[in-house]
PABA-628499 format. One record per residue (C-alpha): residue in one letter; chain; x, y, z. Coordinates in pm, whole numbers, plus 50000, padded with zeros to 5 digits. Example, Ala and Ser with C-alpha at 12.3 -4.5 7.8 and 13.67 -1.06 7.14 Angstrom:
PABA-628499
 residu chaine  east north    up
      A      A 51230 49550 50780
      S      A 51367 49894 50714
END
This chain:
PABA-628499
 residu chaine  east north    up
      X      A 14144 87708 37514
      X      A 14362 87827 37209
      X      A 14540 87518 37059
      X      A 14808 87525 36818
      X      A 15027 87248 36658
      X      A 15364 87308 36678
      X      A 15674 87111 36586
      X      A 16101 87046 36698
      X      A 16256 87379 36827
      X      A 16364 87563 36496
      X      A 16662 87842 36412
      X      A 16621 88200 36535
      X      A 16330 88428 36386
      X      A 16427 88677 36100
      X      A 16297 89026 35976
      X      A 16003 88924 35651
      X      A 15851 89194 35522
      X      A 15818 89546 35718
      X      A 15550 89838 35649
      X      A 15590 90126 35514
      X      A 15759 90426 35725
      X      A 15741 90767 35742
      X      A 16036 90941 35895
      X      A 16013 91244 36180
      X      A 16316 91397 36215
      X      A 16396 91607 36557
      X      A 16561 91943 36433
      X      A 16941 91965 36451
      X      A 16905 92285 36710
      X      A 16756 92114 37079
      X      A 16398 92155 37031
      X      A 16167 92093 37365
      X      A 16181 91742 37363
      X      A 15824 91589 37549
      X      A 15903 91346 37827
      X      A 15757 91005 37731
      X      A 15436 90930 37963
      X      A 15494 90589 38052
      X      A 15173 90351 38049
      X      A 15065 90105 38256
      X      A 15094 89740 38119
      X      A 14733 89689 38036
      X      A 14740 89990 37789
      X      A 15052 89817 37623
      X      A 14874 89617 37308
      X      A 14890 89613 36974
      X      A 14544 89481 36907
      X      A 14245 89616 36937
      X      A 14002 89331 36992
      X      A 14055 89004 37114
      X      A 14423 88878 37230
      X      A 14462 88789 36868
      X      A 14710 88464 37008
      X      A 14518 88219 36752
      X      A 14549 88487 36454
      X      A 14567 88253 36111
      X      A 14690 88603 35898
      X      A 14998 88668 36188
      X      A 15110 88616 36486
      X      A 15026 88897 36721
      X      A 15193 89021 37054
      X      A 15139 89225 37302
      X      A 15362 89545 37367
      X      A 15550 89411 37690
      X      A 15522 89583 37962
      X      A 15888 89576 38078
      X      A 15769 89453 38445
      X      A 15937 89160 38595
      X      A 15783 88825 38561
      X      A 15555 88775 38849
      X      A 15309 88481 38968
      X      A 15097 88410 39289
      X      A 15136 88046 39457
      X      A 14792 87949 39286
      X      A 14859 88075 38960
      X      A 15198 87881 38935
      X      A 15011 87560 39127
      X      A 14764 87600 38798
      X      A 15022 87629 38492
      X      A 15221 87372 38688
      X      A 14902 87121 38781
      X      A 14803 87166 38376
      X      A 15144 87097 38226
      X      A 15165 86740 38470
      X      A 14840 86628 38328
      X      A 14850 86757 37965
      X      A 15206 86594 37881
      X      A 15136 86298 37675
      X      A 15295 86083 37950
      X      A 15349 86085 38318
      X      A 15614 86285 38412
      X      A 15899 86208 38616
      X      A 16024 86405 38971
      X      A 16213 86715 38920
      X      A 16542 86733 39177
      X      A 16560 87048 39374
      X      A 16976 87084 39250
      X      A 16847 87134 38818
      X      A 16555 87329 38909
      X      A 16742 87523 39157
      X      A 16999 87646 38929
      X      A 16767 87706 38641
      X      A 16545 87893 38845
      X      A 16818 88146 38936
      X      A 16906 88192 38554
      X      A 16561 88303 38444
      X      A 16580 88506 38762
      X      A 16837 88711 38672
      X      A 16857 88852 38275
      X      A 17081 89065 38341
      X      A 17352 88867 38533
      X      A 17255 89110 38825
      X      A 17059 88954 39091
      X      A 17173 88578 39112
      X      A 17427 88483 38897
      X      A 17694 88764 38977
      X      A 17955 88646 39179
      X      A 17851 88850 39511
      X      A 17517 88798 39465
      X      A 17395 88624 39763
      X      A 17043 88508 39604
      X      A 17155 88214 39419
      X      A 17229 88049 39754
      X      A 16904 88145 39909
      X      A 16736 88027 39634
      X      A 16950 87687 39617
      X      A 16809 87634 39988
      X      A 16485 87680 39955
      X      A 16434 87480 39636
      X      A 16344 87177 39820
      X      A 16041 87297 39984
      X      A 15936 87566 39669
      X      A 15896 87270 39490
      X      A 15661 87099 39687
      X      A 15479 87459 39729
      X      A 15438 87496 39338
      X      A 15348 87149 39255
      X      A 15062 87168 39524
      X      A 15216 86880 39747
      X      A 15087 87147 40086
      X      A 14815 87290 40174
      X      A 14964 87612 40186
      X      A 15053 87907 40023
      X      A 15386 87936 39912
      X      A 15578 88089 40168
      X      A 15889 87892 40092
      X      A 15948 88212 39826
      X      A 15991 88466 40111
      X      A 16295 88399 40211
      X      A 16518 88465 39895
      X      A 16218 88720 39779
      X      A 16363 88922 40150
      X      A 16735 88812 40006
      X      A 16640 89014 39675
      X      A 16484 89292 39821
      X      A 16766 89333 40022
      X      A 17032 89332 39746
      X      A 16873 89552 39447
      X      A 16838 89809 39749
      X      A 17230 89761 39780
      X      A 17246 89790 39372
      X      A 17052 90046 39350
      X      A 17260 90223 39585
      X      A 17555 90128 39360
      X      A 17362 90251 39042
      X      A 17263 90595 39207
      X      A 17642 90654 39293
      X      A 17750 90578 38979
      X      A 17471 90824 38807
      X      A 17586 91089 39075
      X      A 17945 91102 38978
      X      A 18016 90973 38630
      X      A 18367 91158 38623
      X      A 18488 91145 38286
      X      A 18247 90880 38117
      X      A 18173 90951 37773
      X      A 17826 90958 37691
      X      A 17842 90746 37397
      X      A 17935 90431 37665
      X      A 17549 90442 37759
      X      A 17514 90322 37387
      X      A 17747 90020 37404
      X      A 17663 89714 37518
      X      A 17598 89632 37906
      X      A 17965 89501 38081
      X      A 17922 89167 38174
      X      A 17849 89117 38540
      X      A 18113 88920 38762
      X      A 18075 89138 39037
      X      A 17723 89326 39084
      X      A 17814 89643 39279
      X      A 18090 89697 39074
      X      A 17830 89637 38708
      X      A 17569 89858 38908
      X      A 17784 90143 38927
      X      A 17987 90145 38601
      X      A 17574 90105 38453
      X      A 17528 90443 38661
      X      A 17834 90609 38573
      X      A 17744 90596 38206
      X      A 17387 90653 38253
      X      A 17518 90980 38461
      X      A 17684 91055 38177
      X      A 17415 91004 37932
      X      A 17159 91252 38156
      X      A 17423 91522 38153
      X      A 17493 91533 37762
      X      A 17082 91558 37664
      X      A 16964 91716 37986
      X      A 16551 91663 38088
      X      A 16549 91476 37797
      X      A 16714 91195 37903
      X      A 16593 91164 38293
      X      A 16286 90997 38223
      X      A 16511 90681 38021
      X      A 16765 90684 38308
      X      A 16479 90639 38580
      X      A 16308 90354 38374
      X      A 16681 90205 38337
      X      A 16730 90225 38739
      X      A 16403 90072 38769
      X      A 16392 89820 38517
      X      A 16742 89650 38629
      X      A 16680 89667 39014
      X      A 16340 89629 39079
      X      A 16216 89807 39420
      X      A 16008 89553 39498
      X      A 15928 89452 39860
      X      A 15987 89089 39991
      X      A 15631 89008 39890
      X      A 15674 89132 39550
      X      A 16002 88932 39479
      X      A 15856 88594 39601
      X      A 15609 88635 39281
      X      A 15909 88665 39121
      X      A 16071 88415 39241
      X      A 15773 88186 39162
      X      A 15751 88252 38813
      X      A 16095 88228 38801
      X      A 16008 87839 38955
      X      A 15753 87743 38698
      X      A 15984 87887 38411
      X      A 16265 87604 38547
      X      A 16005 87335 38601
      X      A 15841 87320 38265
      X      A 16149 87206 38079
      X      A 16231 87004 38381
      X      A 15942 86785 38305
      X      A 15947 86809 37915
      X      A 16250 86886 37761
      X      A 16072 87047 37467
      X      A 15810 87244 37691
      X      A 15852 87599 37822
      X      A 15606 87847 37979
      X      A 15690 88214 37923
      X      A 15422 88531 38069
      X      A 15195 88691 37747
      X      A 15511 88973 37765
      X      A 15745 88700 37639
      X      A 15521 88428 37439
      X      A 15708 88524 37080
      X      A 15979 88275 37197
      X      A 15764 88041 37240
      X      A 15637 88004 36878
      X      A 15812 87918 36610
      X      A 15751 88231 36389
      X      A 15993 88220 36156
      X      A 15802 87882 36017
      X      A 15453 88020 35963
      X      A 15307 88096 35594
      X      A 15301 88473 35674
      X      A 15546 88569 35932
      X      A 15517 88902 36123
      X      A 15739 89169 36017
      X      A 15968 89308 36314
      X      A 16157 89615 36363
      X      A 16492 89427 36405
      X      A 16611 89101 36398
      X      A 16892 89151 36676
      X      A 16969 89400 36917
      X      A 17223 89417 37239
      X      A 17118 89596 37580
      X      A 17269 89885 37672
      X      A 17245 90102 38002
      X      A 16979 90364 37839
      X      A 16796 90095 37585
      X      A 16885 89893 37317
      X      A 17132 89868 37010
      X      A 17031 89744 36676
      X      A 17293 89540 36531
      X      A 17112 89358 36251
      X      A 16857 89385 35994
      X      A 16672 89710 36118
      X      A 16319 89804 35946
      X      A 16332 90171 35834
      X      A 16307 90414 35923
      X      A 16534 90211 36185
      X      A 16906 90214 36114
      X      A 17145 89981 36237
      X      A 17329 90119 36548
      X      A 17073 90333 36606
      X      A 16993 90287 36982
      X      A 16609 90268 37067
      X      A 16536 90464 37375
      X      A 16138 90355 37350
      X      A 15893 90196 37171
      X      A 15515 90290 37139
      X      A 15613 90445 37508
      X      A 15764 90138 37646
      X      A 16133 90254 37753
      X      A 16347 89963 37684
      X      A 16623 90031 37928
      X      A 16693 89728 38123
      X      A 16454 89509 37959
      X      A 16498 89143 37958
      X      A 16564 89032 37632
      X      A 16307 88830 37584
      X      A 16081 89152 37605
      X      A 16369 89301 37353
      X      A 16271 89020 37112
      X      A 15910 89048 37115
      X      A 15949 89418 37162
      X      A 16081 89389 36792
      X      A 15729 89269 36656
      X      A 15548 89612 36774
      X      A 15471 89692 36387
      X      A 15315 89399 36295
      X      A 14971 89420 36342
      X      A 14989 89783 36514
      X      A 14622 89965 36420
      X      A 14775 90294 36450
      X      A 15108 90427 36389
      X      A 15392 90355 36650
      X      A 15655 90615 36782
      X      A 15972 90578 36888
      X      A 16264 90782 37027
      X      A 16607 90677 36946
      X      A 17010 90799 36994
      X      A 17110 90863 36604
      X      A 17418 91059 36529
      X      A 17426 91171 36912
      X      A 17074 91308 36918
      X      A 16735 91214 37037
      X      A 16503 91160 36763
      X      A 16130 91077 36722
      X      A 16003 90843 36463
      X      A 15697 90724 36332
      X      A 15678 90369 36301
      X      A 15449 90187 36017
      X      A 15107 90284 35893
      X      A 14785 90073 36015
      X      A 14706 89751 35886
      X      A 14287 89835 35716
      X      A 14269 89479 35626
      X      A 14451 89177 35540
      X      A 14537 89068 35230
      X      A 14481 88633 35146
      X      A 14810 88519 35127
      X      A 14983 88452 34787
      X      A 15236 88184 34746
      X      A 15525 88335 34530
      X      A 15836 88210 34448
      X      A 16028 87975 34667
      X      A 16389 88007 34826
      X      A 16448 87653 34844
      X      A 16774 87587 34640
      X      A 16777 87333 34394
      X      A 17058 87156 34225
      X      A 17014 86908 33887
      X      A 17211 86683 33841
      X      A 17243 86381 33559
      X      A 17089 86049 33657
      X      A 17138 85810 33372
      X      A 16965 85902 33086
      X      A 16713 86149 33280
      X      A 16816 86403 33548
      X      A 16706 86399 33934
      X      A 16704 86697 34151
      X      A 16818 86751 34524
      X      A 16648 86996 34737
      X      A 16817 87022 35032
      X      A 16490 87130 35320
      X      A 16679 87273 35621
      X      A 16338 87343 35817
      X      A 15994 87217 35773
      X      A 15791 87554 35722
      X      A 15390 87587 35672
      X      A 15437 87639 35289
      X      A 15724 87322 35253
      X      A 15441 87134 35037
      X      A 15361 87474 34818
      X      A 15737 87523 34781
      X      A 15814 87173 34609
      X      A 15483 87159 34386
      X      A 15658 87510 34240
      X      A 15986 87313 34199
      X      A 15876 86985 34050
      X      A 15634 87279 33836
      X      A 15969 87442 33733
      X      A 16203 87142 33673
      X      A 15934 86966 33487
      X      A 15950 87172 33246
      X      A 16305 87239 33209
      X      A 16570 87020 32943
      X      A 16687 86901 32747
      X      A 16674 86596 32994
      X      A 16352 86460 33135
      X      A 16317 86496 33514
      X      A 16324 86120 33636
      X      A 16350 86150 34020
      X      A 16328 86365 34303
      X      A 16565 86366 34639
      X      A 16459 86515 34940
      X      A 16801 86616 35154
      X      A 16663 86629 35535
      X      A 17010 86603 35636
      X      A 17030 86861 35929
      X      A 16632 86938 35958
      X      A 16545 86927 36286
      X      A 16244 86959 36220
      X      A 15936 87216 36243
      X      A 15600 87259 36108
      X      A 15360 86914 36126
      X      A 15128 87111 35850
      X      A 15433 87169 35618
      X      A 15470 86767 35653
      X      A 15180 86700 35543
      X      A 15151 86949 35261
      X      A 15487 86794 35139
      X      A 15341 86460 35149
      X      A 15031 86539 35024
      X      A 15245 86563 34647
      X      A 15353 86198 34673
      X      A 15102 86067 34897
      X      A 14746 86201 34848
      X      A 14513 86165 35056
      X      A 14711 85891 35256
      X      A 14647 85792 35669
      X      A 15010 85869 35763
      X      A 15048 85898 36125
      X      A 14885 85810 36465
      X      A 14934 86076 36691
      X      A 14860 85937 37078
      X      A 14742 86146 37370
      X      A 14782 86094 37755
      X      A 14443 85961 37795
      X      A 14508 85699 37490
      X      A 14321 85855 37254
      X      A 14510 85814 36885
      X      A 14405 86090 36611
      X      A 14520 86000 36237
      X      A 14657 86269 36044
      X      A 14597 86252 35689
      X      A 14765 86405 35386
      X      A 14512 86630 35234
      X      A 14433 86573 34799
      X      A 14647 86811 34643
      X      A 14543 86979 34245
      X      A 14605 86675 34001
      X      A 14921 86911 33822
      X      A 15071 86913 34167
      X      A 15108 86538 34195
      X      A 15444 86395 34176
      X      A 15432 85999 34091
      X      A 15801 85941 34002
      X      A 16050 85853 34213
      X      A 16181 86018 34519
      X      A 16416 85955 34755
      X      A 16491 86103 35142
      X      A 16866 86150 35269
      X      A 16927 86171 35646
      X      A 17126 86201 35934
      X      A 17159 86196 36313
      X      A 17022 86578 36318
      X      A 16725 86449 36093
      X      A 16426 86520 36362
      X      A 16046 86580 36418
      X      A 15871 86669 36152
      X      A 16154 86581 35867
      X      A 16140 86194 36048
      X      A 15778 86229 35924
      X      A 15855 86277 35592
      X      A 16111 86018 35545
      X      A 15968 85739 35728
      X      A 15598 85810 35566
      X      A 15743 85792 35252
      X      A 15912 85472 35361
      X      A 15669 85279 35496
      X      A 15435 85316 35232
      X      A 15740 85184 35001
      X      A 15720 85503 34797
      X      A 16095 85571 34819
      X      A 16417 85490 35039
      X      A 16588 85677 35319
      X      A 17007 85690 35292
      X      A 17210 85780 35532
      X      A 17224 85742 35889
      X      A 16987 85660 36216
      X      A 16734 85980 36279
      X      A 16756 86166 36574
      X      A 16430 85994 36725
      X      A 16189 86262 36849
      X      A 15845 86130 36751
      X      A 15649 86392 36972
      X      A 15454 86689 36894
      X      A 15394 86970 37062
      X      A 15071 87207 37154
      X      A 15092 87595 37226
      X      A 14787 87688 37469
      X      A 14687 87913 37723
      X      A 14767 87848 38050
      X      A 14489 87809 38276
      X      A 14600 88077 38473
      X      A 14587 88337 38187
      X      A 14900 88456 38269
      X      A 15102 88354 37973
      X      A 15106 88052 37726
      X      A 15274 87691 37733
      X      A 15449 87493 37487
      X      A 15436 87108 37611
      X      A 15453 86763 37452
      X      A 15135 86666 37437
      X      A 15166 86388 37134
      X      A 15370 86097 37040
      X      A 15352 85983 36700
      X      A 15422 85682 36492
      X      A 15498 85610 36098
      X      A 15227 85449 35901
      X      A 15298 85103 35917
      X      A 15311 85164 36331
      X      A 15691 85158 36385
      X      A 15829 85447 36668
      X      A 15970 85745 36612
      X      A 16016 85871 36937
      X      A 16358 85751 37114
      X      A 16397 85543 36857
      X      A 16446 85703 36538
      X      A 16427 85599 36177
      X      A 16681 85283 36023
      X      A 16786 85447 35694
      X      A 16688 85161 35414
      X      A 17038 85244 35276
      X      A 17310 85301 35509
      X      A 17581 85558 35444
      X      A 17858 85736 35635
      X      A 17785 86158 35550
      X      A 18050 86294 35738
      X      A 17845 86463 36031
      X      A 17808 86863 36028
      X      A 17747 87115 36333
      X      A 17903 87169 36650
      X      A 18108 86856 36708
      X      A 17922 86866 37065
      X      A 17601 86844 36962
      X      A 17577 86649 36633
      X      A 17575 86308 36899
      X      A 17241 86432 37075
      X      A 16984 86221 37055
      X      A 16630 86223 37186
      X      A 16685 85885 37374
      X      A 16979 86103 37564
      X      A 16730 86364 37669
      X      A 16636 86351 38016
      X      A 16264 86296 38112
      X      A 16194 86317 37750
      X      A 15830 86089 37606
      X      A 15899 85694 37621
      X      A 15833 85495 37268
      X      A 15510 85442 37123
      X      A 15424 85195 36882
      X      A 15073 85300 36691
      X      A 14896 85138 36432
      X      A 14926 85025 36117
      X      A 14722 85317 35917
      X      A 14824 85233 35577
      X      A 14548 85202 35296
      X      A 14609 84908 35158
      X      A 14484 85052 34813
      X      A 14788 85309 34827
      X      A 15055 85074 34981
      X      A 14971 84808 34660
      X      A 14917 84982 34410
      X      A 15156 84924 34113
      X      A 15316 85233 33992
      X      A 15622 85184 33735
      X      A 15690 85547 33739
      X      A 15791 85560 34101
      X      A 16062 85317 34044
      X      A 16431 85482 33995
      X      A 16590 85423 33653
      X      A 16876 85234 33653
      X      A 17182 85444 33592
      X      A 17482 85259 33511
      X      A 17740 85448 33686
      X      A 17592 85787 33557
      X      A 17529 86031 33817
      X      A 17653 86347 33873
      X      A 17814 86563 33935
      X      A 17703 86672 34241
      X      A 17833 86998 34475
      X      A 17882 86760 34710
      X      A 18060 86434 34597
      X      A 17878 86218 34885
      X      A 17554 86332 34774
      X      A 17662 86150 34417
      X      A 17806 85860 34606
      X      A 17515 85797 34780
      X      A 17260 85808 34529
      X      A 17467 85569 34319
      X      A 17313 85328 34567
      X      A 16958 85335 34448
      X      A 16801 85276 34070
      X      A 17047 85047 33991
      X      A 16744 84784 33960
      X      A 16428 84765 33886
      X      A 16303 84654 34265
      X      A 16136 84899 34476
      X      A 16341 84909 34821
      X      A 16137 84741 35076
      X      A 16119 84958 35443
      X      A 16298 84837 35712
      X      A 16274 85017 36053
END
């Protein structure tokens, strides 16, 4: 089984680095333009050898195949059986109203089949979510025929859509053909969506001719399906064990091998993949890049296909991990686009021979120096826990060491707003101030408790002055690790406010049904000295009132407020006693007699005001 530590839910992936391009250009004057032969899904991969999901140089995806989600009764009754005894705690009962309703939003990406206003599926799918449930969690010996019913409901209605679409397409009256490159209306009715997505795919077909008939058919078939009754109840199935995953563990999700990038967090791993684009909107012929496009790409170019995957009507899921195609792609990729109001082919990237070891450069963590009595201290302010957080701050400490006139005398850590990520980059960042420490106890299910361990780092990459931590209630995950490890061990004090309280970890693996890959809690963690994290959160040694930033709606979320989330655990005391008593004057913060600042932001000065202006070492109170 590939296993993979992961960490809190993190910010939306970017574009990194992107290969080199060579540009084909389709001649001004209509040449004969070759009608993309559209592959099956199993021909559809980047990689050449194994599935490459446990890659340490990238992350690497599969070309989706721009089919719906689909699972069998067994295969769901296996992901589903698998995430119930994996969690690291039992889980609770899922009601049929939640999973229901979510069930009918990962049906429908398009706002098409259930949630349109006339869509009669939702409502089928509402009444039989009593007795799918039972089907899918195995609770019958049965298959799950509870799925026929709104699987005959959808087979029923994409025919009607379909209808709609193919009237539209007949008659686009005066449509301009350029409306097939703007984004897709958004559905309240269906028939009416179905035909205006006709009427300017119509219109699209008659300004490029053949050229164009093979994207409108893929868009027809892509957003109404013409599956039979038996092939929507897979549908609907998956569609089931999508809603039930996150049902049982709010930080879990189970998404098909044509979906997994949203499962990882990519955007926090050492080396990154490169994409194509880092947003794009669906259209009725493909998709519109509207940020960060990898050349040759341009923005607002509209891509038609991708290594022969048309990408009319995908879901946008497949859009996203659609947008990775380069990265590890062993020959070049093509791809037809809408530039200027033509039809172009484009090569896309060069092979990858062989990978180069990864070299830490430079870091973009920002940095700000400020006076601190008669030394300075910097604040780094660590939105997201990435792999490489521990490589990043050796560099700075490297830097600001040996900057003046003023000696560097202490070090602040601002976690405020870090929910979170990366469980390696934890340790790697704790590794400077507490090498080779026991931190945490990290409990399974079955009561087994692993201690993770900061690893030794390179004697110049030690940090034994002071540091200090400042939080808030968005502080989570693996930025509570930091701060309360650094705590407990009395190396330096958390400010600020009570943590947001999710002491759990999460594990990507295959599903047992190979069909796609999970993302489940399957870890609950404590601080050194045994205190809970999880639902609990971490008592700030030195309280103080930062004013609270985000979405006024969210910045009051809490793990203890998340339904059917892990209970408390309380672990272990793992401390070495060696470390934890060990006298060390230089970790102690200088007094500073009023002396501090200025600072960019005024309660950043006001708040460290509160420490150094003694000799004692705060003691950790949680």
């Amino acid at each position: 089984m590939n296993r993979k530590r992961a960490g809190v839910l993190a910010a939306a992936i970017v574009p990194t680095a992107v290969l080199a391009w060579a540009l084909l250009r389709t001649p001004t004057a209509r040449a004969p333009f070759t009608p993309l032969a559209l592959p099956d899904a199993s021909a559809a991969t980047i990689d050449d050898g194994d599935d490459g999901h446990d890659d340490d140089r990238s992350y690497v995806f599969r070309i989706p195949s721009g089919e719906p989600t689909a699972l069998t009764c067994e295969e769901a009754r296996t992901i589903v059986e698998q995430v119930r005894l994996g969690l690291a705690y039992i889980p609770e009962g899922v009601r049929p109203g939640p999973f229901a309703a979510s069930a009918a939003d990962w049906l429908d990406p398009h706002g098409l089949l259930s949630l349109s206003k006339d869509a009669p599926s939702a409502q089928a799918l509402a009444k039989a979510a009593p007795e799918l449930l039972a089907d899918i969690e195995g609770k019958r010996r049965r298959g799950c025929a509870s799925a026929l019913a709104p699987g005959a409901v959808l087979e029923a209605w994409t025919k009607e859509l379909r209808a709609a679409f193919d009237r539209g397409r007949a008659a686009p009256g005066d449509t301009p053909a350029t409306e097939a490159l703007e984004p897709i209306p958004v559905a309240t009715a269906a028939r009416e969506t179905a035909e205006e997505l006709g009427r300017r795919a119509g219109a699209f077909e008659i300004a490029h001719g053949s050229d164009a008939k093979v994207f409108v058919d893929e868009a027809r078939r892509r957003f109404f399906p013409p599956l039979d009754k038996t092939g929507w109840a897979k549908v609907v199935i998956a569609s089931s064990v999508r809603a039930y995953v996150p049902l049982v563990d709010p930080h879990g999700e189970w998404a098909p091998f044509d979906e997994e990038s949203r499962i990882y967090e990519v955007d926090l791993a050492s080396r990154p993949p490169s994409r194509l684009w880092s947003r794009a909107v669906l259209t009725a012929v493909g998709v519109k890049i509207t940020e960060a496009a990898a050349p040759p790409l341009l923005e607002n170019d509209v891509v038609l296909s991708v290594a022969s995957i048309a990408t009319a009507g995908l879901p946008l899921e497949q859009v996203d991990q659609l947008g990775f195609a380069s990265s590890d792609a062993r020959t070049p990729l093509s791809a037809v686009v809408v530039r200027d109001g033509k039809l172009m082919k484009l090569e896309l990237g060069k092979p990858v021979l062989e990978a180069a070891a990864p070299v830490h450069v430079a870091t973009d963590l920002p940095v700000e120096r400020i006076a601190f009595g008669d030394v300075d201290a910097i604040v780094v302010p660590v939105k997201d826990v990435r792999d490489e957080l521990g490589d990043d701050l050796a560099t700075i400490i490297a830097e600001q060491r040996e900057k003046g006139p003023r000696k560097l005398g202490g070090v602040v850590l601002d976690l405020r707003g870090n929910g979170g990520g990366s469980t390696d980059g934890a340790l790697g960042a704790l590794s400077l101030f507490l090498p080779g420490a026991p931190l945490f106890a990290m409990k399974r299910r079955d009561g087994t408790v692993e201690i993770d361990r900061a690893s030794v780092p390179r004697d110049h990459d030690r940090y034994n002055g002071p540091i200090a931590t400042l939080v808030d209630g968005a502080t989570a995950s693996a930025a509570e690790m930091i701060a309360g490890a650094l705590a407990a061990y009395r190396r330096g004090p958390t400010i600020g406010a009570t943590t947001f309280g999710k002491g759990c970890a999460q594990e990507y693996v295959d599903d047992d049904a190979h069909a796609g890959v999970l993302r489940m809690t399957t870890l609950v963690y404590a601080l050194p000295d045994g205190t809970p994290v999880q639902r609990v959160g971490l008592v700030p040694q030195i309280r103080f009132p930062f004013v609270a930033q985000g979405d006024p709606q969210t910045v009051e979320e809490r793990e203890s407020k998340l339904a059917h989330s892990a209970p408390a655990w309380s672990g272990p005391d793992v401390r070495d006693q060696a470390i934890l008593n060990a006298k060390n004057d230089d970790a102690v913060w200088p007094a500073h007699n009023g002396n501090v600042g200025p600072c960019q932001e005024v309660d950043v000065c006001k708040a460290l005001r509160l420490i150094g202006g003694s000799k004692r070492v705060p003691t950790a109170k949680h």
